[in-house]
C-alpha positions as a Markdown table, in Angstrom:
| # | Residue | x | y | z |
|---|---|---|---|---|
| 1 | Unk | 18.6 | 6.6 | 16.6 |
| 2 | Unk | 20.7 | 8.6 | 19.2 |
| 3 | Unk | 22.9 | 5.3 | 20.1 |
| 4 | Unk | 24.7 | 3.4 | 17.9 |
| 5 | Unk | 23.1 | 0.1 | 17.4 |
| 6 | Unk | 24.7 | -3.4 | 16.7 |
| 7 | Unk | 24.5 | -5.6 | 13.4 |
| 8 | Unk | 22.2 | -8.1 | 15.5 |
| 9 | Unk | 20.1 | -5.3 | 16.8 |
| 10 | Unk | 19.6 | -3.3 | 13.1 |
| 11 | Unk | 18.6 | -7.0 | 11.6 |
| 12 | Unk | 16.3 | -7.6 | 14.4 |
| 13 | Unk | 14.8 | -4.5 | 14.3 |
| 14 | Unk | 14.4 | -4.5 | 10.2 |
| 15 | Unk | 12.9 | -8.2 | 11.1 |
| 16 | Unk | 10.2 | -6.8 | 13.4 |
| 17 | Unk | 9.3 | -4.0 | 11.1 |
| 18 | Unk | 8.8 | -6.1 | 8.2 |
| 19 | Unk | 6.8 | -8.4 | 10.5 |
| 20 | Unk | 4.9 | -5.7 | 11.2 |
| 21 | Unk | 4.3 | -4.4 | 7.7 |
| 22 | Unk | 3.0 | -7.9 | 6.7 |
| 23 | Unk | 0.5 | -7.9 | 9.9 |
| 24 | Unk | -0.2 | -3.8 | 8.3 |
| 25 | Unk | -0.7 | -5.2 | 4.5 |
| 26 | Unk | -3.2 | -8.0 | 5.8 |
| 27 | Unk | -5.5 | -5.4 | 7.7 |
| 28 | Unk | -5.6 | -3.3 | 5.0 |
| 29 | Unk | -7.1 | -5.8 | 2.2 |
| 30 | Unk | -9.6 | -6.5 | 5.2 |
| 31 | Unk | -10.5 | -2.5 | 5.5 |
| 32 | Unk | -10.5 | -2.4 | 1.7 |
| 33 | Unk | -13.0 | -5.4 | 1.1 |
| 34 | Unk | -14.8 | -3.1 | 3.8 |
| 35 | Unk | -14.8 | -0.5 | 2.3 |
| 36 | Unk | -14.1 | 2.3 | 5.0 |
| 37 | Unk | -12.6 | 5.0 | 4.1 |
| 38 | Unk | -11.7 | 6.1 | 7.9 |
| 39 | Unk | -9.9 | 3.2 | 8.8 |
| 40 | Unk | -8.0 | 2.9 | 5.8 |
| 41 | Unk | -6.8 | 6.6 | 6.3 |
| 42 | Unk | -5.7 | 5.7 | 9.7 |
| 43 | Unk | -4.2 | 2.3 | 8.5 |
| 44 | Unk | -2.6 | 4.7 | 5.2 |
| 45 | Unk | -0.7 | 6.7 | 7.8 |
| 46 | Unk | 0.2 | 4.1 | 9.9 |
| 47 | Unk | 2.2 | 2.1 | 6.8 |
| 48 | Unk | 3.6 | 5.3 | 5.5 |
| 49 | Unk | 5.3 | 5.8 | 9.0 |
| 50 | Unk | 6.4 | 2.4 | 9.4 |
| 51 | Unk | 7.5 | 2.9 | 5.8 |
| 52 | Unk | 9.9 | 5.4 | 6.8 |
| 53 | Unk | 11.0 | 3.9 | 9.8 |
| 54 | Unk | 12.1 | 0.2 | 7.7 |
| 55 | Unk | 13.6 | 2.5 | 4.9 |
| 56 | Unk | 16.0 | 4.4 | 7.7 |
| 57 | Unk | 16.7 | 1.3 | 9.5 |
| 58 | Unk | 18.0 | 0.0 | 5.9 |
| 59 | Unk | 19.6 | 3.0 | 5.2 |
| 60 | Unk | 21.8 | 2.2 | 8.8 |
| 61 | Unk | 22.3 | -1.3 | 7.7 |
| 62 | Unk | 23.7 | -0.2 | 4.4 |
| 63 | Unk | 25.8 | 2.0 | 5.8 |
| 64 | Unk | 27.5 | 0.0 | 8.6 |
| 65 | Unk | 31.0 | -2.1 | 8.2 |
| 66 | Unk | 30.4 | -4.1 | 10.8 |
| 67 | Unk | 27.5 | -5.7 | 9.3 |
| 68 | Unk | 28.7 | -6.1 | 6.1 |
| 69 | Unk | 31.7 | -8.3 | 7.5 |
| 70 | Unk | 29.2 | -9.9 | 9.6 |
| 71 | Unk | 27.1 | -11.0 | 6.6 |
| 72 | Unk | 30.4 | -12.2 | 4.6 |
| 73 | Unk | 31.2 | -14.4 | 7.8 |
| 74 | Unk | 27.6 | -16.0 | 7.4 |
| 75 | Unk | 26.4 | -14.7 | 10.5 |
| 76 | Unk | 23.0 | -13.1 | 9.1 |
| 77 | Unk | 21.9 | -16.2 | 7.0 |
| 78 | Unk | 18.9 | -17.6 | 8.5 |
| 79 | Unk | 17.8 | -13.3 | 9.7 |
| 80 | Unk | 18.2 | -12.6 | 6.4 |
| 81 | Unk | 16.1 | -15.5 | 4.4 |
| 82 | Unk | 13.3 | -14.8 | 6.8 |
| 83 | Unk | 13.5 | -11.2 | 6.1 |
| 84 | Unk | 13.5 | -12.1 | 1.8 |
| 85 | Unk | 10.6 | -14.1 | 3.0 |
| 86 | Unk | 8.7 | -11.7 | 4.6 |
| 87 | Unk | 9.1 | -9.3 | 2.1 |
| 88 | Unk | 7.8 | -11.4 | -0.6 |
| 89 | Unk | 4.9 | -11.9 | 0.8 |
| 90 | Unk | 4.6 | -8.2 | 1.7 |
| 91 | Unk | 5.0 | -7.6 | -2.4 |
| 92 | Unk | 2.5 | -9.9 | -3.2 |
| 93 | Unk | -0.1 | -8.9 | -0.4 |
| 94 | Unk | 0.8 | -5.5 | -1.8 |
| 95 | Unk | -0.1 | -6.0 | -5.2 |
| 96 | Unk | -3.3 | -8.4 | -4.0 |
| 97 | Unk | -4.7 | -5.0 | -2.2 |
| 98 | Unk | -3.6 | -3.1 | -5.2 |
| 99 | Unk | -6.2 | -5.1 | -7.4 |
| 100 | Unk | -8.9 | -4.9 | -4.4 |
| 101 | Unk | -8.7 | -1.0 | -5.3 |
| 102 | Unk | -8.9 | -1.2 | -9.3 |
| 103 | Unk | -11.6 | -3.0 | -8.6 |
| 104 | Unk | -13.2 | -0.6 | -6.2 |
| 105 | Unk | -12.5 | 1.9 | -8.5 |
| 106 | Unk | -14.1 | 0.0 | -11.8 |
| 107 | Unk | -16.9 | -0.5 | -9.5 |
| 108 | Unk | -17.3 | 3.1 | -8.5 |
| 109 | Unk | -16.8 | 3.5 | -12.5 |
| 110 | Unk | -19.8 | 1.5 | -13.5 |
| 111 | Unk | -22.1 | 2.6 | -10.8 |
| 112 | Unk | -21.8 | 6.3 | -12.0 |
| 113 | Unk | -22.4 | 5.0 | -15.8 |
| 114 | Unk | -25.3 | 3.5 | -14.7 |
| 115 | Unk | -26.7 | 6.4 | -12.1 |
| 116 | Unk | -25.9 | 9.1 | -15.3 |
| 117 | Unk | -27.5 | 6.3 | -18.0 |
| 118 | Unk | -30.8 | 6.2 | -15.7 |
| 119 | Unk | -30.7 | 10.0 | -14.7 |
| 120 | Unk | -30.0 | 12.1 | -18.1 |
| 121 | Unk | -30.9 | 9.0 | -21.0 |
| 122 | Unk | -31.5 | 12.5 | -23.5 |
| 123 | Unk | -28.6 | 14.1 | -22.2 |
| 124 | Unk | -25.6 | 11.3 | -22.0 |
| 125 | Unk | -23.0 | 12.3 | -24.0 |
| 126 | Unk | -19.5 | 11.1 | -24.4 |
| 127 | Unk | -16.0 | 13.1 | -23.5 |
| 128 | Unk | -12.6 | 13.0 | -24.8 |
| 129 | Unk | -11.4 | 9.9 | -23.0 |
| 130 | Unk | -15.1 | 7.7 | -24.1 |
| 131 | Unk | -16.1 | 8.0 | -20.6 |
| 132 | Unk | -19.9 | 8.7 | -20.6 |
| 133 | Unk | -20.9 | 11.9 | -18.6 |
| 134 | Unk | -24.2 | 13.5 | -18.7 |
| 135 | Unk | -25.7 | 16.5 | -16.6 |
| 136 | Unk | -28.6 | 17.9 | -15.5 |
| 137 | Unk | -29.2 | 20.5 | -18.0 |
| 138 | Unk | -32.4 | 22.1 | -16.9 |
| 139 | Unk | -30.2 | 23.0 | -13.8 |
| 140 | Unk | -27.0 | 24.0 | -16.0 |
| 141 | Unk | -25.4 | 21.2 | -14.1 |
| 142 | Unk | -22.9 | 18.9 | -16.2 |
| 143 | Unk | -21.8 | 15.5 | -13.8 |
């Protein structure tokens, strides 16, 4: 941000972001009920960079005087109820996707149980944690 920008404009801006974080957080529970990994590495860098760019534009909100006697005088009220709004939603589409993986991941969990259960029935033993493991010993291979 080479010029300086106004109250109005920082707002706006944080508004658009956000906007665009929600719109972010709704492809990715689509890409995760996918399940493709490519997409959601592309979608994983996209949100970290727009991440960066709402968490600067907050940090120049915070920072200016002229917004803060801006938002005393009222002027933000309606901006800034939309942007609570938005970012509610973002927290719970967050936490929505957020359970979408733990259950990818149980899933990914049970699957391997079941693939060492029916590979190595002799050989299943249990580790440290009671996670089942087993191997293939008559390659010296341990899963």
């Amino acid at each position: 941000m080479s010029e300086k920008l106004t109250p109005q404009q920082l707002v706006s801006q944080q508004l658009s972001q956000l906007t665009q974080l929600e719109t972010l957080l709704d492809t990715e529970k689509d890409v995760l009920q996918q399940q493709n990994p490519d997409a959601l590495i592309h979608l994983t860098a996209e949100k970290n960079d727009l991440l960066l760019a709402i968490q600067r534009i907050d940090n120049a909100i915070g920072q200016s005087f002229e917004f803060k006697q801006e938002k005393l005088a009222g002027k933000f009220t309606s901006l800034l109820s939309e942007i609570e709004a938005i970012l509610v939603r973002c927290k719970q589409q967050n936490q929505i996707n957020g359970l979408i993986i733990h259950q990818s991941q149980l899933s990914v969990e049970r699957m391997k149980t079941s693939l060492l259960e029916n590979h190595s029935k002799s050989s299943m033993t249990y580790n440290s944690k009671g996670k089942t493991s087993g191997g293939l010993s008559s390659l010296g291979i341990k899963a």
